[in-house]
C-alpha positions in Angstrom: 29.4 -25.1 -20.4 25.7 -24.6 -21.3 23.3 -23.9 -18.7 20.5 -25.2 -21.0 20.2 -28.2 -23.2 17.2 -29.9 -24.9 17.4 -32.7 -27.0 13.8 -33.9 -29.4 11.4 -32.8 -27.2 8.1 -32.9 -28.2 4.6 -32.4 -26.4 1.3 -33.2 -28.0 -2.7 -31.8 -26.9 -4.6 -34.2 -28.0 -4.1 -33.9 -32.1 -2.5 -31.0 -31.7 1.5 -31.3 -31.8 2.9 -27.7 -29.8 6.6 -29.1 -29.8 7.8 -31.6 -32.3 11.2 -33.0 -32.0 12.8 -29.7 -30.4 16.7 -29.5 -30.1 18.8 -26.5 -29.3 21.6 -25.5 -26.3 21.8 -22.2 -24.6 25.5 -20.9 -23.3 25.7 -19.9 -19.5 25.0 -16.3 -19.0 24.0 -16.1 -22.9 21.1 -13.8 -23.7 19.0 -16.1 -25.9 15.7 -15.5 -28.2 13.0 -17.6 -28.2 11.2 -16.1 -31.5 7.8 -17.0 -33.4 4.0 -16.2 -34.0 1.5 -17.1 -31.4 0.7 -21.0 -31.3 4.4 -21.7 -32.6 5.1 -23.4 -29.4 7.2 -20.8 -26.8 5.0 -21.2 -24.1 4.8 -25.0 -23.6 8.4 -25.2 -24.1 9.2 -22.7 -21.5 6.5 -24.7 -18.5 8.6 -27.8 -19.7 12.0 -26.0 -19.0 10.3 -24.7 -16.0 9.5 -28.7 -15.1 5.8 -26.9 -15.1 5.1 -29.9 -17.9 6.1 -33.1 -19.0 7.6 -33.7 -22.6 6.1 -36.6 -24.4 9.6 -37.6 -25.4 12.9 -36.3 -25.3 15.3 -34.9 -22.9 16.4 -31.8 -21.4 18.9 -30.4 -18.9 18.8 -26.4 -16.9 21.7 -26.1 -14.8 23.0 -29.7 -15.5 19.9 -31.3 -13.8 17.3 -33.1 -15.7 13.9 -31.8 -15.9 12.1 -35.0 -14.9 14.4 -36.9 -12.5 15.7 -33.5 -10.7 12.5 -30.8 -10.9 13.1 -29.8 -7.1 16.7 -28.6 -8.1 15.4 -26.6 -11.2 13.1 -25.0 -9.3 15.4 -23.3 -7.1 17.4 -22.6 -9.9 14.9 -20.8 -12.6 13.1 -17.4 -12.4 10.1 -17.5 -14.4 8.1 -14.2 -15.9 4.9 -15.8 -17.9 3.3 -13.6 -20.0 0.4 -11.1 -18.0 3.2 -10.4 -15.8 2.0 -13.2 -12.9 1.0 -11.2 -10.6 -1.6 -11.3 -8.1 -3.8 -7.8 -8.7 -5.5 -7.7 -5.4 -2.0 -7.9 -3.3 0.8 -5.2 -2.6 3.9 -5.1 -4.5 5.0 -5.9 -0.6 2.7 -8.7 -0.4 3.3 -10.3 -4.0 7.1 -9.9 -3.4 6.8 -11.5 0.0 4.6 -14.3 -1.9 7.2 -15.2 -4.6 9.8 -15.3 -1.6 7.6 -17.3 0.6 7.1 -19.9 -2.4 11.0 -20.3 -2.7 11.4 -20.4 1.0 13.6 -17.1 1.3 13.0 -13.9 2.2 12.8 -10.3 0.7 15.7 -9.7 3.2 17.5 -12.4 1.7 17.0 -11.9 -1.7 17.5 -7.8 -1.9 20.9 -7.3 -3.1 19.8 -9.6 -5.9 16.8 -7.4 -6.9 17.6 -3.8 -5.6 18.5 -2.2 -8.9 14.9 -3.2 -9.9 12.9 -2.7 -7.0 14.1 0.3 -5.7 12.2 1.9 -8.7 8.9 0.8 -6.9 10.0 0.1 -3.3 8.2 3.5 -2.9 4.6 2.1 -4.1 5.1 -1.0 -2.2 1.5 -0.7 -0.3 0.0 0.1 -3.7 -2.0 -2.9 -5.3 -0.5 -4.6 -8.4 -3.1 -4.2 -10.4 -3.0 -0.2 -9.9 0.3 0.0 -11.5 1.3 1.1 -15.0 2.6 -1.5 -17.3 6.2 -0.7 -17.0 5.9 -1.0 -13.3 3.7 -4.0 -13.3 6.9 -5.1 -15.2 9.5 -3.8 -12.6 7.6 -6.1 -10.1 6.9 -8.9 -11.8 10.8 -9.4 -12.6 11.6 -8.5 -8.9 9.3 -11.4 -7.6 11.3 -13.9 -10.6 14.7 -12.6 -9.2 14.4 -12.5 -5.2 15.4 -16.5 -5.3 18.2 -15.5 -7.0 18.0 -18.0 -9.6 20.8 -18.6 -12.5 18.6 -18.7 -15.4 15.9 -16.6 -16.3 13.0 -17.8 -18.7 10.9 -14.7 -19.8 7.6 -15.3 -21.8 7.0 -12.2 -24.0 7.5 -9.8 -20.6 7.6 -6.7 -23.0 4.0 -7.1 -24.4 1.4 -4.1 -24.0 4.2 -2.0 -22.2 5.3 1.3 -24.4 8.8 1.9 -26.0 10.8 3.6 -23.5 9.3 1.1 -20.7 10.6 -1.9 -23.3 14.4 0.4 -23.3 14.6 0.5 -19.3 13.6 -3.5 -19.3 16.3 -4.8 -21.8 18.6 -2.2 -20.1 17.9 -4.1 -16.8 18.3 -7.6 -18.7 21.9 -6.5 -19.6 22.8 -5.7 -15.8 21.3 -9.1 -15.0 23.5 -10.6 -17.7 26.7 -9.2 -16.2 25.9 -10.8 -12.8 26.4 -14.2 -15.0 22.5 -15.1 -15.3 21.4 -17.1 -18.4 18.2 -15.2 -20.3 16.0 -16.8 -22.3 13.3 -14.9 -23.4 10.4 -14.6 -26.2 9.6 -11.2 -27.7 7.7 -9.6 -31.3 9.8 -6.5 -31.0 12.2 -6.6 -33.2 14.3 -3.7 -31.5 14.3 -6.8 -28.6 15.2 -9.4 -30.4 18.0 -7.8 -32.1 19.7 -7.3 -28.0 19.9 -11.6 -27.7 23.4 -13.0 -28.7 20.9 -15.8 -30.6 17.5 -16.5 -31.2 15.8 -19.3 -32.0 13.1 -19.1 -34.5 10.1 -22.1 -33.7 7.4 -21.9 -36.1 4.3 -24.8 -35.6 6.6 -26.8 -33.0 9.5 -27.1 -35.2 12.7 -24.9 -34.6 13.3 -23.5 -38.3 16.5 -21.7 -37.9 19.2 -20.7 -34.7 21.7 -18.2 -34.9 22.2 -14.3 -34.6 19.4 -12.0 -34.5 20.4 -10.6 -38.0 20.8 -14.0 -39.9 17.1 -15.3 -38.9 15.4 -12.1 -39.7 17.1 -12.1 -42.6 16.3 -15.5 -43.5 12.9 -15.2 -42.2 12.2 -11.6 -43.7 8.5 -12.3 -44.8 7.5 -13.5 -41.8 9.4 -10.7 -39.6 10.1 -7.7 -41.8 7.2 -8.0 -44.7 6.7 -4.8 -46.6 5.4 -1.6 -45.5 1.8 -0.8 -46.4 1.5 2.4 -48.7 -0.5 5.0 -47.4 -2.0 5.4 -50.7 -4.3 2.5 -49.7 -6.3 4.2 -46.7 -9.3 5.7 -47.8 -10.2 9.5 -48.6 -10.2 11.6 -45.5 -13.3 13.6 -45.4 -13.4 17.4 -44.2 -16.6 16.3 -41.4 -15.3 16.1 -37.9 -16.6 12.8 -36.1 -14.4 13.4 -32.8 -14.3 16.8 -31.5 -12.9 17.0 -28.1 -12.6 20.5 -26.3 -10.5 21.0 -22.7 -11.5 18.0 -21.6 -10.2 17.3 -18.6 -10.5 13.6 -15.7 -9.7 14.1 -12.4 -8.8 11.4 -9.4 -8.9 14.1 -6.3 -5.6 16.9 -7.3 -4.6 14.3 -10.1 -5.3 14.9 -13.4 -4.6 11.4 -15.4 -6.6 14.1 -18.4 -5.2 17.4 -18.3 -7.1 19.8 -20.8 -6.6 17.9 -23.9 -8.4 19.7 -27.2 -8.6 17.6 -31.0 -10.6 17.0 -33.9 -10.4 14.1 -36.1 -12.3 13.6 -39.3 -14.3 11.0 -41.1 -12.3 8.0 -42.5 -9.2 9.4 -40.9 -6.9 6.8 -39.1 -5.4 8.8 -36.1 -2.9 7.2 -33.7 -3.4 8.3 -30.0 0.3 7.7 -28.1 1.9 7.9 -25.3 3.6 6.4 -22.4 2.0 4.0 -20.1 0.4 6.6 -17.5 0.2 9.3 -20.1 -3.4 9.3 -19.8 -4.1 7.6 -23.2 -7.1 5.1 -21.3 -8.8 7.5 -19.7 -9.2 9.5 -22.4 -10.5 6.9 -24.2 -12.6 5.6 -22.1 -14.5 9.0 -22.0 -14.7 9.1 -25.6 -16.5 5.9 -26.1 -19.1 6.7 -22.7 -17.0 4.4 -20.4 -16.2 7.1 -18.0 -17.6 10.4 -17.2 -15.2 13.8 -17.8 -14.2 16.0 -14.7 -14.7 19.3 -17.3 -14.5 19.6 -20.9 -16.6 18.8 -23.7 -17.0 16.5 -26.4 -18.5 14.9 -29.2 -18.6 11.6 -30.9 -20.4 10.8 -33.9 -22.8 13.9 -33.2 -23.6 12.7 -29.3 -22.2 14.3 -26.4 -20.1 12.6 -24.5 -21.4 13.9 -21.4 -25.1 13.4 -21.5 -25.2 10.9 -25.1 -23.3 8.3 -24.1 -25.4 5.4 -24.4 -26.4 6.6 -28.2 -22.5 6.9 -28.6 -21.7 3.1 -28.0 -24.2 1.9 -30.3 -22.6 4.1 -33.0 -18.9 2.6 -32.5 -16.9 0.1 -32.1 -14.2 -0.6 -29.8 -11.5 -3.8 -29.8 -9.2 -4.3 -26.8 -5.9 -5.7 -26.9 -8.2 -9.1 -25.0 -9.8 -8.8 -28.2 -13.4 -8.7 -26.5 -14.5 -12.3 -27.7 -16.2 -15.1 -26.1 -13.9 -17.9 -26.2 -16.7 -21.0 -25.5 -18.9 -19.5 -28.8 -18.0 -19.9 -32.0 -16.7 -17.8 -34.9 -20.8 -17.4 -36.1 -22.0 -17.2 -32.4 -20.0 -14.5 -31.7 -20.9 -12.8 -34.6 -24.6 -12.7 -34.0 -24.0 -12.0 -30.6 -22.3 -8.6 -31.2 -24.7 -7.8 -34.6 -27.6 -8.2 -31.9 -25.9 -5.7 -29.4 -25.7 -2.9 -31.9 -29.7 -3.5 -32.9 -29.2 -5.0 -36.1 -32.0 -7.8 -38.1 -31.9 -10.9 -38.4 -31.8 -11.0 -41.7 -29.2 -8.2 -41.9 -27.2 -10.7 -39.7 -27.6 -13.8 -41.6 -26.5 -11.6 -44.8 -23.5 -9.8 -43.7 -22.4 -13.1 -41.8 -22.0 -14.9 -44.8 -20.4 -12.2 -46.6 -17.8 -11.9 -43.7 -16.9 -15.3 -43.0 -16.1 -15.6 -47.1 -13.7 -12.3 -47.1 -11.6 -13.3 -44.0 -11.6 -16.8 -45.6 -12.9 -18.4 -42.5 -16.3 -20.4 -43.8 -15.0 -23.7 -43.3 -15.1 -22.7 -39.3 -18.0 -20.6 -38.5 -18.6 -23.2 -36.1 -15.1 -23.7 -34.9 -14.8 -22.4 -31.2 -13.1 -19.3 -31.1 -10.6 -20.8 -27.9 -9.4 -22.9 -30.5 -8.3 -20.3 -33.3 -4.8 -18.9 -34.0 -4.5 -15.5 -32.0 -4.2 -13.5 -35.2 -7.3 -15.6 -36.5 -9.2 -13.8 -33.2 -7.6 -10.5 -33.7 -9.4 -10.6 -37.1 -12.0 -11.6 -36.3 -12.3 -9.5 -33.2 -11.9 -6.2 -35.4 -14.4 -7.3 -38.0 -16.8 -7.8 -35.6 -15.8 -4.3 -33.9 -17.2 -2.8 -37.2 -19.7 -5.2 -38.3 -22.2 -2.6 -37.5 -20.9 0.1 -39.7 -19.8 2.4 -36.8 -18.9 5.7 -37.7 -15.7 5.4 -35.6 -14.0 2.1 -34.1 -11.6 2.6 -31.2 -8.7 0.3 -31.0 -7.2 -0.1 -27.7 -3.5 -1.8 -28.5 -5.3 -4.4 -30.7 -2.3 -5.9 -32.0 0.1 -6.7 -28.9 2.1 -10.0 -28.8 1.2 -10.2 -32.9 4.3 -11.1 -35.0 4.9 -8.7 -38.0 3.6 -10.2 -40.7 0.2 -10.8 -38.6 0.0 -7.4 -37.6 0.8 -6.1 -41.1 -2.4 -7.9 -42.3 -4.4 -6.7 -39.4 -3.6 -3.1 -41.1 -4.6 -4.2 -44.2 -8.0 -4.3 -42.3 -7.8 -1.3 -40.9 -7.0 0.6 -44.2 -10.2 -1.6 -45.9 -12.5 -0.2 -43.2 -11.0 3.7 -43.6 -11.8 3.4 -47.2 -15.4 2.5 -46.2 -15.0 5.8 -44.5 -15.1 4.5 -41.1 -12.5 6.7 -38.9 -10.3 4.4 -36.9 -8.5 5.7 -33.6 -6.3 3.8 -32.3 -3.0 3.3 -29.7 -0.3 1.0 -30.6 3.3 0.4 -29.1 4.4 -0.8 -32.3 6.4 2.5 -33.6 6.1 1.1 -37.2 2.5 0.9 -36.8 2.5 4.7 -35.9 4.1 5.4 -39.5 0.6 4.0 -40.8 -1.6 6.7 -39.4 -3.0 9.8 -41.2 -2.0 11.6 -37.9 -0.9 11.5 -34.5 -1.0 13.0 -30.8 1.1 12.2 -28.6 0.4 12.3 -25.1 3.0 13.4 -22.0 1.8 13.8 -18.6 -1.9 13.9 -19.3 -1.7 15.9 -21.9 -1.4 16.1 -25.6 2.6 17.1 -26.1 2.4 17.1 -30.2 0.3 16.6 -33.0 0.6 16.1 -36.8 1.6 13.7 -39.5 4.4 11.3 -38.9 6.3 12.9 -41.4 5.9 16.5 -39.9 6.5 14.7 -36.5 9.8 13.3 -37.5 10.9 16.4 -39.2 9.6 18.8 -36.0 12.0 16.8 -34.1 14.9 15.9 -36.5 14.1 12.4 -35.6 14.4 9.4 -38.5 11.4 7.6 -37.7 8.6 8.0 -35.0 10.3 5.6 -31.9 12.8 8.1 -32.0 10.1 10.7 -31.9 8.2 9.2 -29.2 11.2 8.1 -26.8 12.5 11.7 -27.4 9.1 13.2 -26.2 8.2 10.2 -23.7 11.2 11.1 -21.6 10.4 14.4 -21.1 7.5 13.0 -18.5 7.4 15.1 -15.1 5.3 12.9 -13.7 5.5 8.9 -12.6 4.0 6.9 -15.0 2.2 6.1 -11.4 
């Protein structure tokens, strides 16, 4: 019997057509992929599935009830985990799990057996606000506050996304023991290690569904969109022997916990150097002391010649920095943003008008310079968002998981970016939990417990550690953590 089945659904903003005559069935207590780039769709489908929307046209069914005629049965039925993990910051994990219960009309009481396994991990932070957790806990809780219902089916929108690789392990781990208690999993990942644990994925590209089947058929058949080729490394830039990060014991303190615990590194001009490690491994604050966010407890440092200590205003005019929110302004558009950001860093208006121009030409996007940047593809803002990180000329940009939720071949082009500005001789530090985005880096620390475990070149890393590529480095380092990623 199948616990989900939707017959030509489509939904349309406006001219814009998210779901366009959608069909598919999912098994009860199947595992099943919902798999594509940003914009392809996923999310409206899920709120419809969810009875969160109305289709257009079409049908669909979740536990044999129809999502128009019968939404109060679905709701009782379905556990949804949007993407952002749902939560509300300010609360408790008591208070959101009492929330989510409330909403359903249960209790915690009620609902424990069904969530123990998961929220015993946390139950011991449970006066802690949500949005002081790690990502992997943030995680723990938001699936906890989906599950204390005890729905049948599961609907999971990219739940994985900014968390690192051993958090991503524990998740799917708990996925399977949900799957053994007979729930039906549908979720939406750009991991391909995740993708590959669904029984079958569905692959929807620009609201169509383009191919169903198991994990290994579709990336096969869509290999240039999920597995493109590597980048060689023979494209970066020449490293130069002139130290633009130089970082001595430094060391950040919150009372007797050190999230930065004596941490000493150089890196050089027009190096890329990867900076990993576990959610909780200290990998923020570090960063944010290097780029004059936050002060150091002891320890010294210098970026681009200024100290981060007494210098740090003069340091964030010399760099850039791109979150993994990208840092835009969604209501300006592509040109507005630009000049915005040129006139932070102190640059002229002629300068401005020049460059622009030259910009908008090389990332092809001159026909909408005065398109709204809401309104752009997310891999459109990513590029944009890192061009205008560097549009300054920075001797160093700091990348802050820039390309999370981005599917391969997206994220392969972003790199192709970050190898353009290395050969400029702009050094580029950045964190990533994409493994295969590690192999691209001149060199990389990784960070346990506050402090920085290894160091080296991929390939010295993997043959250190008898490891055949760097998420087996990384989960064979990241589980040596003492600490709580809390």
């Amino acid at each position: 019997m199948n616990a989900i089945e939707v017959h030509n659904v489509s939904k349309s903003y406006g001219a814009v057509k998210a779901l366009d005559n959608v069909s598919f069935t999912v098994g009860k207590g199947e595992v099943f992929g919902l798999i594509g780039p940003d914009g392809a769709g996923k999310t409206t489908l899920y709120r419809i599935l969810c009875t969160l929307l109305l289709p257009q046209c079409g049908t669909a069914t979740v536990d044999g009830f129809d999502i128009v005629a019968r939404m109060k049965e679905i709701r009782g039925r379905v556990g949804y985990m949007p993407g952002r993990f749902s939560l509300y910051q300010d609360l408790t994990v008591q208070e959101n799990l009492e929330f989510f219960a409330t909403l359903f009309g249960t209790t915690v009481e009620e609902g424990y057996d069904s969530i123990r396994a998961i929220y015993s991990q946390i139950e011991r932070f449970k006066d802690r606000k949500a949005g002081a957790l790690s990502g992997g806990m943030k995680q723990k809780l938001a699936l906890s506050c989906a599950l204390v219902h005890q729905p049948s089916v599961l609907f999971l929108d990219e739940p994985t996304t900014g968390v690192d690789p051993v958090s991503r392990k524990e998740f799917w781990d708990m996925l399977a023991g949900l799957k053994d208690r007979g729930i039906t999993i549908v979720a939406s990942t750009p991991y391909l290690d995740e993708v590959r644990r669904c029984e079958r994925v569905a692959f929807l590209d620009q609201g169509k569904i383009r191919g169903i089947g198991n994990p290994d058929e579709i990336l096969t058949r869509f290999a240039d969109i999920f597995n493109p080729p590597g980048i060689d490394h023979a494209q970066g830039g020449e490293v130069k022997d002139e130290n633009v990060i130089e970082v001595e014991h430094l060391v950040k303190a919150f009372g007797s916990f050190h999230a930065v615990d004596d941490i000493s590194f150089t890196v050089k001009r027009g190096e890329i150097f990867g900076f990993l490690g576990a959610n909780g491994a200290g990998k923020t604050t570090a960063m944010h002391m290097l780029t004059g966010l936050n002060q150091p407890t002891s320890g010294t440092g210098r970026v681009v010649g200024y100290d981060i200590r007494t210098e740090h205003e003069q340091i964030k005019k010399h760099i850039g920095y791109m979150s993994q929110r990208f840092s835009l302004y969604e209501d300006l558009t592509v040109a507005e943003n630009i000049r915005l950001f040129a006139g932070i860093y102190g640059m002229k208006d002629e300068e401005i008008a020049r460059k622009t121009d030259a910009l908008l030409e090389r990332l092809q996007f001159a026909d909408h310079k005065d398109t709204l940047v809401k309104s752009l593809p997310l891999g459109w803002k990513q590029k944009l968002a890192f061009s205008v990180s560097i549009f300054h000329e920075p001797g160093v940009v700091f990348l802050d998981e820039p390309t999370g939720g981005v599917d391969p071949a997206t994220r392969r082009q972003f790199w192709e970016l970050i190898y353009e500005a290395a050969g400029r001789g702009i050094t580029v530090f950045v964190t990533t939990h994409y493994m295969d985005e590690a192999e691209y880096c001149d060199r990389i620390s990784i960070m346990v417990d506050g402090k920085i475990k290894v160091m080296g070149t991929p390939q010295e890393l993997k043959q250190k550690y008898n490891q055949p590529d760097m998420d087996h480095v990384f989960t064979h380092l990241a589980r040596q953590a003492i600490r709580s990623s809390d």
